[in-house]
C-alpha positions as CSV (number, residue, x, y, z in Angstrom):
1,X,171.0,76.7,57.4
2,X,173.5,75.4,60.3
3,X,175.8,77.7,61.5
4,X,177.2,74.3,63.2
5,X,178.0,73.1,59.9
6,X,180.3,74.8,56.8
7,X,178.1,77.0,55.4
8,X,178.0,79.9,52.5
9,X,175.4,83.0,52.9
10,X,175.1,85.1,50.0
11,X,173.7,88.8,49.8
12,X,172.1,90.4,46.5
13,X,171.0,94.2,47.5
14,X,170.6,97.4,45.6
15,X,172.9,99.8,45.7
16,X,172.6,102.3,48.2
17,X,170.2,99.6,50.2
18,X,173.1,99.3,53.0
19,X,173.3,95.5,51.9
20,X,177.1,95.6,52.0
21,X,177.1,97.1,54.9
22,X,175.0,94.4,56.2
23,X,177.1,91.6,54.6
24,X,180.5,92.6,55.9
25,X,178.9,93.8,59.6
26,X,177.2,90.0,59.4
27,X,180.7,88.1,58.6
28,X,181.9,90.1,61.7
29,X,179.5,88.8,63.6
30,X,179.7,85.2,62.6
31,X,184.0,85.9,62.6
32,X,183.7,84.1,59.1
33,X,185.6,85.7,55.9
34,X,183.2,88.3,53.4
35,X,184.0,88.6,50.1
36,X,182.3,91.0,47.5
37,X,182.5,92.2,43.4
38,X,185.3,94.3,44.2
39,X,187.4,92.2,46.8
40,X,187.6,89.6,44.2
41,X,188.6,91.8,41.2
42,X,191.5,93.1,43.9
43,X,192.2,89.4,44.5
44,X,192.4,88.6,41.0
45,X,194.7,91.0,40.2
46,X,196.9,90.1,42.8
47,X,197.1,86.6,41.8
48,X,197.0,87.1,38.1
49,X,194.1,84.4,38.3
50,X,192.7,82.6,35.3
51,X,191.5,79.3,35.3
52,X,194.0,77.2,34.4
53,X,196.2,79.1,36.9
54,X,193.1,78.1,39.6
55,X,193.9,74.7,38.8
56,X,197.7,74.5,38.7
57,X,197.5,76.3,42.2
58,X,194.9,73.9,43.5
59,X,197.6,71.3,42.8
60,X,201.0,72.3,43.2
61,X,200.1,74.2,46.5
62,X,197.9,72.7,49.1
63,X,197.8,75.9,51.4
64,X,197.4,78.1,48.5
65,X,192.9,78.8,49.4
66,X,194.3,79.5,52.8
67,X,196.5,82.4,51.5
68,X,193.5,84.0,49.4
69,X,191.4,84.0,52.3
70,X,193.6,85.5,54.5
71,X,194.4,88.2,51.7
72,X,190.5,88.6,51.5
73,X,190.3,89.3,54.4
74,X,193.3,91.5,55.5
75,X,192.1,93.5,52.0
76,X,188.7,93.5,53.3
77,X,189.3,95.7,56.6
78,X,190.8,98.5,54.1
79,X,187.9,98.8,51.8
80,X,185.5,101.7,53.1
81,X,182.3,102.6,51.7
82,X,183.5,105.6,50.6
83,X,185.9,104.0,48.1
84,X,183.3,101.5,47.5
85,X,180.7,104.2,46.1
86,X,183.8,106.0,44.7
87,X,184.4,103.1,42.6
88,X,181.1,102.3,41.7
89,X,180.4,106.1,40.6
90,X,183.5,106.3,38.2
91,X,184.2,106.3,34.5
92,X,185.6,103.2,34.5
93,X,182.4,100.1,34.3
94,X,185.2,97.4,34.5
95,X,184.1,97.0,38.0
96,X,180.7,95.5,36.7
97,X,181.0,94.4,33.3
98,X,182.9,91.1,33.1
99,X,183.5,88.7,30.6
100,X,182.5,85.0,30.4
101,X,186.0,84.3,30.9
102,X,186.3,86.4,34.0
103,X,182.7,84.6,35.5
104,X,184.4,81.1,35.3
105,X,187.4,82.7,37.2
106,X,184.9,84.8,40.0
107,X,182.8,81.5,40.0
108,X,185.6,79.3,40.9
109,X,187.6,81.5,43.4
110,X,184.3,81.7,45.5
111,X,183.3,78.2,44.8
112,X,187.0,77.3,46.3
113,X,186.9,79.8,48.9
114,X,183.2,78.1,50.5
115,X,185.0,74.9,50.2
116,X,187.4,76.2,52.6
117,X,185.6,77.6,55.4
118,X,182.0,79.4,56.2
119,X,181.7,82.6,54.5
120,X,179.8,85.5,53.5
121,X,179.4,86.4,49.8
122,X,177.7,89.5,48.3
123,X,177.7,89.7,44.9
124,X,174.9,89.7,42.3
125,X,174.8,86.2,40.6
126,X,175.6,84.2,44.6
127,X,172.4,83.4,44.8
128,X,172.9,81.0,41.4
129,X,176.0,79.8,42.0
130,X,175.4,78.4,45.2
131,X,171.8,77.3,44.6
132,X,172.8,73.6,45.4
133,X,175.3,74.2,48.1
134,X,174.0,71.8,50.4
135,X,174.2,74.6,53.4
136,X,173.9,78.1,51.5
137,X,171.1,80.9,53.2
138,X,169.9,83.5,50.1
139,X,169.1,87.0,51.2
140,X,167.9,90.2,48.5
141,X,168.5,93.3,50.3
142,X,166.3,96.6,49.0
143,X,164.9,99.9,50.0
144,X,162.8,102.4,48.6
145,X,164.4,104.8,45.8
146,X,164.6,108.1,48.0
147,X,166.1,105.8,50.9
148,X,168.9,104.8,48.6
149,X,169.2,108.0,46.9
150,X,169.9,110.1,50.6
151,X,172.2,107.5,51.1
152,X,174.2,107.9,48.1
153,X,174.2,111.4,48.1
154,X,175.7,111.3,51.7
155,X,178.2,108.9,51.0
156,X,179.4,110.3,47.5
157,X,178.5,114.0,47.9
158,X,176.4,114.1,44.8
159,X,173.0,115.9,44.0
160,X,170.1,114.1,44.0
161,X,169.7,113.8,40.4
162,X,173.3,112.6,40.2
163,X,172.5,110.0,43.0
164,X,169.6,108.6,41.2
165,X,171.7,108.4,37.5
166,X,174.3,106.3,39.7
167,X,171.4,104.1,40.6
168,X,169.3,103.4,37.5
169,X,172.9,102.6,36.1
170,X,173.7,100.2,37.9
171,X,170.8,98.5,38.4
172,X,170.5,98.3,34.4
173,X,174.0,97.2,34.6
174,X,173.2,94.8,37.6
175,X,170.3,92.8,36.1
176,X,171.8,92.4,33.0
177,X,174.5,90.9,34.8
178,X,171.7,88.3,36.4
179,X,169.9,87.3,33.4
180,X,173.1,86.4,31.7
181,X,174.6,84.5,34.1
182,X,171.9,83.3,35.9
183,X,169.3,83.0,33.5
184,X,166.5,85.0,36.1
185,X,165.6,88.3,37.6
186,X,168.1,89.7,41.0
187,X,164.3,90.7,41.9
188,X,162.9,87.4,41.8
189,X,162.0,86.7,45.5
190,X,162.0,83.0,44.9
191,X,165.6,82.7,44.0
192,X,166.1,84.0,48.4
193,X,165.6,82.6,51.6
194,X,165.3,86.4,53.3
195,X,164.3,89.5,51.6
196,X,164.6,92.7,53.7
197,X,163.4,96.2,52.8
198,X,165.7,98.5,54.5
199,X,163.3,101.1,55.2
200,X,163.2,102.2,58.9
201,X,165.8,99.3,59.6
202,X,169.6,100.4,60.5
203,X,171.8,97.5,58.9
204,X,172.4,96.6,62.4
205,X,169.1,95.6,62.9
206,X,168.8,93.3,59.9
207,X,171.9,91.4,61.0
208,X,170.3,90.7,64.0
209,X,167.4,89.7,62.5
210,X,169.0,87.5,60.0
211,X,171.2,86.2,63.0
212,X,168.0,85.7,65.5
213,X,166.5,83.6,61.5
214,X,169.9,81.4,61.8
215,X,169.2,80.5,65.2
């Protein structure tokens, strides 16, 4: 990849791995925009997107892609991992089951938002949809069970066995995801450029290392 050039990096992790954590402390770094699963269902519902509305904005208003990304990323700064987990942990599964419909609309909002400038994207199908992106970097972030369920528990104040019915959940939930959309395994190392176990690693350390990989 070259960081000189427009690029896209995208982040699949498990939950609880610290990968988004990684992914929005790397797009500081790199002062590019970060966009996640949940920043673009916010986005969506703030545009009322579909995509024919994608297209009829893409030409009837030329600044339109600036005005999502600076919404991504003013939205962005708000979003805590508390209220991530929070989210992730409720009743509601909307915020990872999606329909075909709703993929073409995700697909195309981050397809137009790497056209506009460098960015980094963490969300579980990336990896696919920017497979021939001419300057795209892949990266699966993971850690060992316990590691992500401590980290869980801390963040969400559950119990352990809680923490760990969170997990398998949305791992199930996560994969399936993958293998419809992407037609492959999230835990296919082939489909990455960098795979990191988070396991005696802080997340700053792993943006350094995949900072000190870009060069």
């Amino acid at each position: 990849m070259d960081k000189n050039q427009k690029y896209v990096i995208t982040i699949n992790r498990e939950l609880g791995s610290g990968g988004r954590t990684v992914g929005r402390k790397l797009a500081e770094k790199l002062n590019v925009a970060y966009y996640d699963k949940l920043l673009i269902n916010e986005l969506k519902e703030k545009f009322q997107l579909n995509t024919e509305q994608i297209e009829k904005l893409k030409s009837g208003k030329s600044d339109w892609w600036r005005e999502f990304v600076n919404a991504a990323m003013y939205m962005g700064q708000g979003m805590n991992e508390l209220w991530y987990y929070q989210r992730m942990t409720g009743e509601d599964d909307g915020s990872l089951v999606t329909s075909s419909d709703m993929f073409k609309v995700e697909k195309q909002i981050l397809e137009n938002a790497a056209e506009e400038a460098s960015c980094v994207i963490a969300g579980r199908s990336g990896f696919s949809i920017f497979a021939n992106h001419p300057n795209h970097l892949s990266i699966f972030i993971q850690a060992p069970m316990e590691h992500r369920i401590q980290r869980i528990m801390s963040k969400q104040n559950l119990s352990h066995e809680q923490a760990e019915q969170v997990i398998k959940k949305v791992d199930d939930m996560r994969e399936a995801y993958v293998k419809k959309y992407a037609g492959t395994s999230r835990y296919d190392t082939r489909n990455y450029d960098l795979v990191f176990n988070m396991e005696g690693k802080t997340e700053d350390e792993v943006v350094d290392l995949i900072l000190q990989f870009i060069g």
